[in-house]
Every structure is written in C-alpha cells, then in structure tokens.
VODO-508392 format. One record per residue (C-alpha): x, y, z; residue number from 1. Coordinates in Angstrom, 2 decimals. Each point is the difference from the previous one (the first is absolute). Example, Ala and Ser with C-alpha at 12.3 -4.5 7.8 and 13.67 -1.06 7.14 Angstrom:
SITE | 12.30 | -4.50 | 7.80 | 1
SITE | 1.37 | 3.44 | -0.66 | 2
This chain:
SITE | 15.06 | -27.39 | 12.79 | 1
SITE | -3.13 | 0.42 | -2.11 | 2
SITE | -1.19 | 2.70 | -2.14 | 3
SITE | -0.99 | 3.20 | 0.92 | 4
SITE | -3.80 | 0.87 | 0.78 | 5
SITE | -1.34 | 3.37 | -0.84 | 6
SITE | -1.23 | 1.07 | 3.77 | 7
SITE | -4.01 | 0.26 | 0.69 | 8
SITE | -0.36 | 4.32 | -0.36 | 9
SITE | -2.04 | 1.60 | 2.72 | 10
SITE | -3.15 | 1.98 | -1.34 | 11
SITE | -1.61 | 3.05 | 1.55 | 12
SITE | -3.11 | 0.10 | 2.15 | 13
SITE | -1.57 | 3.18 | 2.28 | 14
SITE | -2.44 | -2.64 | 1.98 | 15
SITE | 1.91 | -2.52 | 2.18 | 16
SITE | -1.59 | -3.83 | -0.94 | 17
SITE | -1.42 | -1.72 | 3.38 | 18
SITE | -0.76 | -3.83 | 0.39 | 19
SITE | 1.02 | -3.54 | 0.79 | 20
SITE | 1.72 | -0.01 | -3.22 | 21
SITE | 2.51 | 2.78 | 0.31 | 22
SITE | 3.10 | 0.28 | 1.66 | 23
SITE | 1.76 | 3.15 | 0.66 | 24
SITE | 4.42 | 0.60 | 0.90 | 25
SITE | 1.87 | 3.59 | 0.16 | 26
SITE | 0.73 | 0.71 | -3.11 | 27
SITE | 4.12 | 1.04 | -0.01 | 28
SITE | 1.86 | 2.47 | -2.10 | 29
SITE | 2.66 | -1.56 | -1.47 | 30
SITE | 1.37 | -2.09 | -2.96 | 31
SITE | -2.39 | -2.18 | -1.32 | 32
SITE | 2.19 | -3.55 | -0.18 | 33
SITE | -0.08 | -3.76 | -1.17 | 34
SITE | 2.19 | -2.21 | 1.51 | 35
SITE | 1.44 | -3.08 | -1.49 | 36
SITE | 1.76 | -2.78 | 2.19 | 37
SITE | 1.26 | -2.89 | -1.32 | 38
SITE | 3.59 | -2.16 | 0.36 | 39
SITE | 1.64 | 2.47 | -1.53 | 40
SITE | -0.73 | 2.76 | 2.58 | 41
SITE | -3.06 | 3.01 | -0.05 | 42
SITE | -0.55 | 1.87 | -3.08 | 43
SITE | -1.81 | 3.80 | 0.22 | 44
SITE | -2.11 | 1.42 | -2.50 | 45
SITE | -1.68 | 3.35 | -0.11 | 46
SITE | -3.55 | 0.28 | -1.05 | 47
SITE | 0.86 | 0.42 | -3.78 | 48
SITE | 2.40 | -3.22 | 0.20 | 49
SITE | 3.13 | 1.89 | 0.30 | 50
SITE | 2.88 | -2.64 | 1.72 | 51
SITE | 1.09 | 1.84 | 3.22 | 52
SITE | 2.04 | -2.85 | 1.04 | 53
SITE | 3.33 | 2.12 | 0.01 | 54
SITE | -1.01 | 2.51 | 1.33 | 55
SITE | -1.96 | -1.26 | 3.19 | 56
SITE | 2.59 | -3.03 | 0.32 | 57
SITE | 1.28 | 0.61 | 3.61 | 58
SITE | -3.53 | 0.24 | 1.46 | 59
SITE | -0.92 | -3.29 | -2.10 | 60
SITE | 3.05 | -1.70 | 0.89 | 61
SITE | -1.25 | 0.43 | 3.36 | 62
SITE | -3.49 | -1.27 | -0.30 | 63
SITE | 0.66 | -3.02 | -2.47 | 64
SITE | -0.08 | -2.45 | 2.38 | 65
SITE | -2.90 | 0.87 | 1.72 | 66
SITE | -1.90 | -0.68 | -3.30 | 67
SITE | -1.80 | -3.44 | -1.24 | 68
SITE | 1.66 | -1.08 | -3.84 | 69
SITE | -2.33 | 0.42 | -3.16 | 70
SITE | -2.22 | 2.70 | 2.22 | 71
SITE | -1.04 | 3.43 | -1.44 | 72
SITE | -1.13 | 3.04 | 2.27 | 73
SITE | -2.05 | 3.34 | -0.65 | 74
SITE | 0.91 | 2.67 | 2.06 | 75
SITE | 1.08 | 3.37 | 0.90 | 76
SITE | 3.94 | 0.67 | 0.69 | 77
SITE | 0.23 | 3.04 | 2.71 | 78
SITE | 2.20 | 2.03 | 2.23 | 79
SITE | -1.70 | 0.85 | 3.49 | 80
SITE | 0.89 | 3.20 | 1.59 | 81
SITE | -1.62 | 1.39 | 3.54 | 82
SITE | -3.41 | -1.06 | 0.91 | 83
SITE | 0.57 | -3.25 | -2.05 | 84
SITE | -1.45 | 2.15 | -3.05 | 85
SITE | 1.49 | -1.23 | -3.26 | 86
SITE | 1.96 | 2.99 | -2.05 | 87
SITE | 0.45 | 0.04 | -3.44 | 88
SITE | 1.68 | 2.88 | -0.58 | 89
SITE | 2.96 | -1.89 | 2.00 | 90
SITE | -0.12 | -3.51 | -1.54 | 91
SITE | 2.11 | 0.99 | -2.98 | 92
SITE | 2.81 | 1.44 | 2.49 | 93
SITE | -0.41 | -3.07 | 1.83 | 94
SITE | 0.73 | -2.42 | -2.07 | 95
SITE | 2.45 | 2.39 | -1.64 | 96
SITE | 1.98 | -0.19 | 3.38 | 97
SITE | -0.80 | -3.41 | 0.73 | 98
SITE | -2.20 | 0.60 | 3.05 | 99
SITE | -2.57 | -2.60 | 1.30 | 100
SITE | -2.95 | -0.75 | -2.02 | 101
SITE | -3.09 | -1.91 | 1.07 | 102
SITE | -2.15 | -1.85 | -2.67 | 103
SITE | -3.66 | 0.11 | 0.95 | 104
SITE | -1.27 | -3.11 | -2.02 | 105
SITE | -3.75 | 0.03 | -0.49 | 106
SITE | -0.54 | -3.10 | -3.05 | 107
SITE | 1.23 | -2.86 | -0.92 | 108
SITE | 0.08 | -1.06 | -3.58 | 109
SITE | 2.29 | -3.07 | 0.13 | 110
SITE | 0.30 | -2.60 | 2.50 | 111
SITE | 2.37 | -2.59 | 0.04 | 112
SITE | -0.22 | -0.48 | -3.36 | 113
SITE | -3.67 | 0.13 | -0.34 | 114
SITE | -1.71 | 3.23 | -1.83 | 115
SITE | -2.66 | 1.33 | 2.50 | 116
SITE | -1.07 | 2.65 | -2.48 | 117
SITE | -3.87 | -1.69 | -0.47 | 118
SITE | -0.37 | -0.57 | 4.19 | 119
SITE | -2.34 | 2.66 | 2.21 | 120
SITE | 1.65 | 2.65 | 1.76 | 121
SITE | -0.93 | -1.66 | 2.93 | 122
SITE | 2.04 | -2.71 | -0.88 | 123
SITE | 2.90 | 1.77 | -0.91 | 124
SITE | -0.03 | 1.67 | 2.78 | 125
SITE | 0.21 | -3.63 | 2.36 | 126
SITE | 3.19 | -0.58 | -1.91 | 127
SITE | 1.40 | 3.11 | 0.58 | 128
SITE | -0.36 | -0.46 | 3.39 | 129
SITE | 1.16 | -3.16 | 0.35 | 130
SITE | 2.82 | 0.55 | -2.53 | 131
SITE | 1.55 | 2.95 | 2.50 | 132
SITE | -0.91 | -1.27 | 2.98 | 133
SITE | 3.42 | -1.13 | 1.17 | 134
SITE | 1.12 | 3.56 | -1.64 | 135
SITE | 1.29 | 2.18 | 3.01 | 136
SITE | 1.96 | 2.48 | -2.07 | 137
SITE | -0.71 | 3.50 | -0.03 | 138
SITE | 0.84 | -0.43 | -3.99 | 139
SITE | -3.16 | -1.61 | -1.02 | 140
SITE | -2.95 | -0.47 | 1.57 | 141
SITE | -4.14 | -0.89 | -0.97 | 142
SITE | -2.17 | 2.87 | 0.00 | 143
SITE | -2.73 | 0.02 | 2.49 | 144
SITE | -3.40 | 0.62 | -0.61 | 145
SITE | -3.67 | 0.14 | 1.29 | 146
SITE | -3.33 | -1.77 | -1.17 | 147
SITE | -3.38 | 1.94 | -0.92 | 148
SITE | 0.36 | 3.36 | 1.10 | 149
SITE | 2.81 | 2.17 | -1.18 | 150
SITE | -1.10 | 3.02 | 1.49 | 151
SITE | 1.50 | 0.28 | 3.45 | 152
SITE | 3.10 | -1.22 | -1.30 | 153
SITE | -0.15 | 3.21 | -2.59 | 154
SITE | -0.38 | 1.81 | 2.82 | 155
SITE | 3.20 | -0.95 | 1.91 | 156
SITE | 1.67 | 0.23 | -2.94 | 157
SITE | -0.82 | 3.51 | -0.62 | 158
SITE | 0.81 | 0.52 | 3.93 | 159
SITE | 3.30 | -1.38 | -0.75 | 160
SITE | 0.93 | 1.94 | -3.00 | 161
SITE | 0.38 | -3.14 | -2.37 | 162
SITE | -0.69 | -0.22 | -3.55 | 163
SITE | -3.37 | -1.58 | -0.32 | 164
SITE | -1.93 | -3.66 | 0.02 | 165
SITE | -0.25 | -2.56 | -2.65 | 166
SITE | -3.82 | -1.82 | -0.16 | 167
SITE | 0.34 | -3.56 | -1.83 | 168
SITE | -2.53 | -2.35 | -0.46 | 169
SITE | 0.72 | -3.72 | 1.26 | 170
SITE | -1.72 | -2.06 | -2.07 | 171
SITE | 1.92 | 1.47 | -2.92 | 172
SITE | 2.78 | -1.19 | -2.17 | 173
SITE | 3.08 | 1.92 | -0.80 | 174
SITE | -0.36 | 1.66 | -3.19 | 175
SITE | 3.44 | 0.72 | -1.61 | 176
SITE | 0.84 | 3.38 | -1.55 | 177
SITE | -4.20 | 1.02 | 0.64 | 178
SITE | -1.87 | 2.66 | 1.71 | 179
SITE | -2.96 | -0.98 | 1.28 | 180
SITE | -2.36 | 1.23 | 3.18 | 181
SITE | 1.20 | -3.77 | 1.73 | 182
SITE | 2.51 | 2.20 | 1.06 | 183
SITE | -0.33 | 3.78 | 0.94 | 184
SITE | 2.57 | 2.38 | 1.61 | 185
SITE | -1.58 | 3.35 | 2.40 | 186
SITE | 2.95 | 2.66 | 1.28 | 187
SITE | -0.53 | 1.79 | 2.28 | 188
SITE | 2.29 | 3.46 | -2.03 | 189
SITE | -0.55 | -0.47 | -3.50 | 190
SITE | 3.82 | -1.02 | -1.55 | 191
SITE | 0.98 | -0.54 | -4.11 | 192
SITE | 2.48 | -0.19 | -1.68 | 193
SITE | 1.07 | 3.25 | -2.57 | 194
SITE | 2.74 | 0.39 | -2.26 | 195
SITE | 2.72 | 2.72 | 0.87 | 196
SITE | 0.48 | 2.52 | -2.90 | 197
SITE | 2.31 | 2.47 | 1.61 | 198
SITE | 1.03 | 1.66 | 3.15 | 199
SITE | 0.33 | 3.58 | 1.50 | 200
SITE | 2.68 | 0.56 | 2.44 | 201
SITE | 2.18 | 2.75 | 1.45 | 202
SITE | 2.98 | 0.84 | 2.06 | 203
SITE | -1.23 | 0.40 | 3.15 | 204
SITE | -2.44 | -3.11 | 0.50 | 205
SITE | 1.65 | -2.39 | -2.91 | 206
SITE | -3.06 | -1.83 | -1.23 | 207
SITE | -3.08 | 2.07 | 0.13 | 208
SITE | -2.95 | -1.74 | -1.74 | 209
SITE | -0.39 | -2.99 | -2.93 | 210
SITE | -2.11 | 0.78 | -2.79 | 211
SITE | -2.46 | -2.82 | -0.59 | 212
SITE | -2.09 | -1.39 | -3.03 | 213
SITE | -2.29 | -3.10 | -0.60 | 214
SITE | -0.21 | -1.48 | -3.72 | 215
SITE | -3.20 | -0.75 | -1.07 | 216
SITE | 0.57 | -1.70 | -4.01 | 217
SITE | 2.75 | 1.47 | -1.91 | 218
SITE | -0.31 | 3.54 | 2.18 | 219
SITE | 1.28 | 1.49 | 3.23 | 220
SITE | -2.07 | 1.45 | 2.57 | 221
SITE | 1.05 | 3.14 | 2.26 | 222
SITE | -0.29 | -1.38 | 3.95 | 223
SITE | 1.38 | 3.24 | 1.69 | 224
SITE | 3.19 | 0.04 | 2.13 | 225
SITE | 0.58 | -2.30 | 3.22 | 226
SITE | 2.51 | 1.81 | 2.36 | 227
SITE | -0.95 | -1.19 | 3.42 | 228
SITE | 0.82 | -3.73 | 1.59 | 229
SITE | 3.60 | 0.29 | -0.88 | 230
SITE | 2.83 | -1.05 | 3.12 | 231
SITE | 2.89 | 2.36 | -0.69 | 232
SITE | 2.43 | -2.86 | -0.90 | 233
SITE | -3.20 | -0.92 | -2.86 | 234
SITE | 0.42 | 3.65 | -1.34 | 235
SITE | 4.48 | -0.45 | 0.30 | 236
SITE | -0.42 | -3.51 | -1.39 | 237
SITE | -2.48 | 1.01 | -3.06 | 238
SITE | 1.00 | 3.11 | -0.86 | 239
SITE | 3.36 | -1.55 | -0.76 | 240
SITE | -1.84 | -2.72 | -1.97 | 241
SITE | -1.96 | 2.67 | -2.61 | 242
SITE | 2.54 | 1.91 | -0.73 | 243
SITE | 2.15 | -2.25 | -1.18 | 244
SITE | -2.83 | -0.94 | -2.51 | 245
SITE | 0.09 | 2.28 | -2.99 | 246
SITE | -2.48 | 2.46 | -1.00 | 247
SITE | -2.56 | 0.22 | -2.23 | 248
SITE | -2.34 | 2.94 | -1.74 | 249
SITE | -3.36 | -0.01 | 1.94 | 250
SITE | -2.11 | -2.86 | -0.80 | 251
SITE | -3.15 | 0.25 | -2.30 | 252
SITE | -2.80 | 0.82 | 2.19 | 253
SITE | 1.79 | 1.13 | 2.95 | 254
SITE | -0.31 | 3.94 | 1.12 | 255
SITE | 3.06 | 2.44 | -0.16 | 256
SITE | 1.44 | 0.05 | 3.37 | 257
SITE | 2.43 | 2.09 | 1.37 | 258
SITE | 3.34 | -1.34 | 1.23 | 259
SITE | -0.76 | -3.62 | -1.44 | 260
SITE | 1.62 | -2.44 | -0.28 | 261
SITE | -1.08 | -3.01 | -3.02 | 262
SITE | 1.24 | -3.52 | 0.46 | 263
SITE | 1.69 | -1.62 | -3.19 | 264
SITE | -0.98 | -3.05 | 2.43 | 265
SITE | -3.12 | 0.29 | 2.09 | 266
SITE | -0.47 | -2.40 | 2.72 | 267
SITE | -3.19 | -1.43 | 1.84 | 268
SITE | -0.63 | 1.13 | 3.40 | 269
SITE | -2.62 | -0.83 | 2.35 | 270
SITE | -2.22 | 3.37 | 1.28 | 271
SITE | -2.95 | -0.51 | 2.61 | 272
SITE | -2.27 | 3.08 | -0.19 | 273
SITE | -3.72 | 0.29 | 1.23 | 274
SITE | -1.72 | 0.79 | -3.77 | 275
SITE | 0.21 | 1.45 | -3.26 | 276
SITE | -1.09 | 3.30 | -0.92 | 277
SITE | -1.78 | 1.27 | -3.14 | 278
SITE | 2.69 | 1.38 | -1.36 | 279
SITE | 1.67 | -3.48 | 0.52 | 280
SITE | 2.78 | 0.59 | 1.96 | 281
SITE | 0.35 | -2.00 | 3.42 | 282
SITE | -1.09 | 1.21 | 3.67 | 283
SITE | 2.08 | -0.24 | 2.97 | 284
SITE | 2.52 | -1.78 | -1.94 | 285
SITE | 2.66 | -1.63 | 2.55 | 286
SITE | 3.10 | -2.00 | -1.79 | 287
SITE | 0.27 | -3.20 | 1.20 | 288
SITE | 2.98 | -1.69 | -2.10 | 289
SITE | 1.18 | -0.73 | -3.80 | 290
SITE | -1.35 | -3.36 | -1.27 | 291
SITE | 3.58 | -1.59 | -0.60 | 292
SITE | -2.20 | -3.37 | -1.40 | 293
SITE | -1.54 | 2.03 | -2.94 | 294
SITE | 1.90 | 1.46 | -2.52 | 295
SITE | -1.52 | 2.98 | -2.14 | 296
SITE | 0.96 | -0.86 | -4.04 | 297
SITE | 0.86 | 3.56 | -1.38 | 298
SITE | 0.37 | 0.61 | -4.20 | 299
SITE | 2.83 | 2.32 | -1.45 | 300
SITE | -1.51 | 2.94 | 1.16 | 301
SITE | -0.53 | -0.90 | 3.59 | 302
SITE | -3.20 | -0.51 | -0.18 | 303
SITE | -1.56 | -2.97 | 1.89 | 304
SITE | -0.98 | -2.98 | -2.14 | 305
SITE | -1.22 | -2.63 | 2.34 | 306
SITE | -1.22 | 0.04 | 3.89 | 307
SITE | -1.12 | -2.86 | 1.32 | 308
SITE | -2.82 | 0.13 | 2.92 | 309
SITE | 0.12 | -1.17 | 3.21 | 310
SITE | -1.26 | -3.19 | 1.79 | 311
C-alpha cells in the first residue's frame, strides 16, 4: 500500500504567475485526500495521515476497481451541489449519510509501483491522465487545467461562484509536506479555518452566532462572532452538537459576552469573510462548515492546546 506522503501545501500569492511554465485547475473546496490502491483494496488518508478507510468504505468499495495496484493519488474529496459548485459545509453530512462523493484527483505520487515524487509536474500530470483515462465514474475523476495564463480561467471561476485557482509550476517536483511558491493558491472570498470557543443561541432562532478565535503560540485570539451562512437544519443539527459539550469559564483572552456559551470542546470550523479589521475580528464572516479532519487538542481547562493549519 505504501507509506503515507505529507501532501505539497499551497502558499499565498496576490499576483497571478503567467508563462509557458505554469499551469493553472479550479481549485475545489473540499477534503484534501491521498489515495492508496493496492491488492488489498483503496486506503484514504486525510492530509495529516489520519486512516479514513472505515469511514469512506462504501464509496471506496465502489471505486477500487477502477484503480491501477501500488498507485498513490493527491487530490481533493468533494460533494457537488447546484451549479456543479463544490460545498463544504455539506461534505461532512454527506458522507455522514452515505451520499455520493466525487474525488477530484489532481497528483500522482505512486505509479504502479514506481515513486514519481522526483518527476516534473508535467509529467505527473501525463500519468494522471493516462492512469484515469478509462475512468468514467462520477467518483473520481483528473482535474482539468489550463497552460500559461490563469487569468480568464479566474475569471469564470469567480463568475461561477467557485472557490478559487491553483497556479503550479511544471517543471517542478513534488515536494512532500513543503510550502513553496511552485505551488500557489488565489480565492476568489478569502476562507480559514478558526477554532470555535462558544456559541450564543436562543429560543426563537436555536443557533444564533459561533464565537471564533485563532491561536497564534500558546494564546487565543478574539475573531468576533459568525452568525450568517447557516441552512436551518446546520443551526438544528449544531446546536444539538454544543450543547451537549460541557461548559467552561470564559477563556483567557476572550471578552465577557452576554448569553455565552464556552465549549469544554471547541471545534474547527471553516469561515470565509472578506478581511480583518484592526480590532482583529473578521468582516463579512459567512460559516461555511466544521473541519471534521482537524481536531482542536484542548488542556483541563478547555483551553485549546494544539491547531493544526490548513493545506
């Protein structure tokens, strides 16, 4: 089956590379995903190596034999809703409920056997190609992309209301568990992920608003309150969620807040918003869906201990 690879991260660019040696594909919001296949069937691991063989088993059961043996993929793991936009904030329902799942595979870091971890891009990409070509499923599929110039397909991206594009360099080799400008992500809403430190709700609406932090070292960081983006069955289905979590005093560094709510467990959720203010709090913050792939390491207290980034 092969070892896991820490995944190639994405960094962060404001100008959009141009040139023979670029290629550009829709960058999808999603689950980022490594894919195993060997003899003994496909094996799923998140981005921090976490096996989620059991618990994506009936959608790999139906792709395993569409896969080569002793072949490794990179990719994202989606749900598609109208528009053939790719939601988030539904994937962990869907695969909750067992509903179908596409795989939109974008590397290749195995092939038959053979590591292809010091190839280009360019060839990786041939492999890919050729590796799915017989591939009809809706479950899986090779990302498409475009050579030298991103920017028009940034633009119908936007028009579209997806995520964002991905810029990657060709000639470049894939550079486990490393950020590095070979390969830069640019959304089109800004979207990270925070930690949820409590909740205000009431009888009339249920859920009202999440109250949000960032931890920078050992401290937490006030991000305001998110209370819009929320589908009334995601304010039923979470408001049931934190409040069966105990409570805690307010958390160092947090303000006093009327009516709230502390998690003994916070949780990550994903928030797009269109800046930060001075005062550090979020913008325009929109929910967009908890991070069920990273968990948030609390101490005694509640407090959070560890939160791990984002690819």
């Amino acid at each position: 089956m092969g070892n896991f690879v820490p995944p190639q991260l994405l960094s962060g660019n404001a100008v959009l590379p141009s040139g023979h040696c670029w290629l550009f594909e829709r960058k999808y919001d999603g689950y980022r995903l490594q894919l195993s296949a060997s003899q003994d069937g496909v094996k799923a691991r998140t981005r921090t190596g976490v096996d989620w063989t059991a618990r994506l088993r009936p959608w790999l059961l139906a792709i395993s034999d569409m896969l080569p043996t002793d072949t490794v993929f990179d990719g994202e793991l989606c749900v598609l809703h109208a528009g053939g936009r790719t939601s988030f904030s539904m994937l962990g329902e869907a695969i909750k409920q067992g509903q179908p799942l596409c795989y939109h595979a974008f590397d290749v870091l195995l092939h038959r056997g053979a590591s292809t971890l010091d190839r280009t891009l360019a060839d990786r990409k041939v492999l890919l190609s050729t590796t799915l070509a017989g591939v009809t499923s809706s479950y899986i599929q090779a990302v498409d992309f475009v050579l030298g110039n991103g920017q028009p397909l940034l633009e119908q991206m936007r028009l579209a209301g997806h995520e964002g594009i991905v810029a990657k360099r060709l000639d470049g080799p894939y550079r486990p568990g490393q950020r590095t400008p070979d390969w830069q992500k640019f959304k089109i809403q800004r979207t990270e992920d925070f930690i949820a430190v409590g909740y205000h709700s009431n009888e009339a609406q249920g859920l009202t608003s999440l109250i949000l932090a960032s931890q920078g070292g050992d401290s937490l960081q006030y991000r305001g309150r998110v209370g819009t983006g929320f589908t009334s069955d995601e304010r039923r289905i979470l408001l049931t969620r934190l409040s069966a979590s105990p409570s805690v005093q307010i958390p160092a560094a947090m303000p006093s807040l009327p009516d709230a709510r502390w998690l003994r467990h916070p949780m990550a959720v994903q928030v797009g918003f269109t800046h930060i203010a001075p005062s550090g709090c979020l913008l325009h913050p929109v929910f967009q869906g908890v991070r069920e792939d990273i968990a948030v390491l609390t101490n005694d207290s509640g407090s959070p201990l560890i939160w791990p980034g984002r690819s």
